[in-house]
C-alpha positions, 0 to 999 in steps of 0.5 A: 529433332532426333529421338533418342529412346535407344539406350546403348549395350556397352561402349568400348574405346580404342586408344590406338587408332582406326585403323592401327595405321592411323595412331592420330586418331581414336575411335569410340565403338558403340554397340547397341541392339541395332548395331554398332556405330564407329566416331572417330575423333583427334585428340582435341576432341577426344580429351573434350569428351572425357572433360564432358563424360567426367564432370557428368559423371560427378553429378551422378547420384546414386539410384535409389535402389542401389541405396542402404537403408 
């Protein structure tokens, strides 16, 4: 299994393809210490993994230290 201690720095997104020749596909740029790492995916998989980051997302809760007493 892989191990997965590596937190990301930022996530940028390009919307008009990779490279600008292939409007047909979008890639996913992430950027960690040790790099970055390019996934390019259609637009079937793309909407799939805004599904999956958005109802992730609305299950979020605060953390406890952003919270106001």
């Amino acid at each position: 299994m892989t191990k997965r201690s590596t937190s990301a720095d930022y996530v940028t997104a390009f919307a008009t393809g990779w490279p600008e020749q292939q409007p047909d596909i979008m890639v996913l740029s992430l950027t960690t210490h040790k790099g970055v790492q390019d996934f390019a995916m259609n637009k079937e998989q793309a909407l799939l993994i805004a599904k999956t980051m958005k109802e992730t997302a609305a299950r979020l809760v605060v953390p406890k230290s952003s919270k106001t007493s």
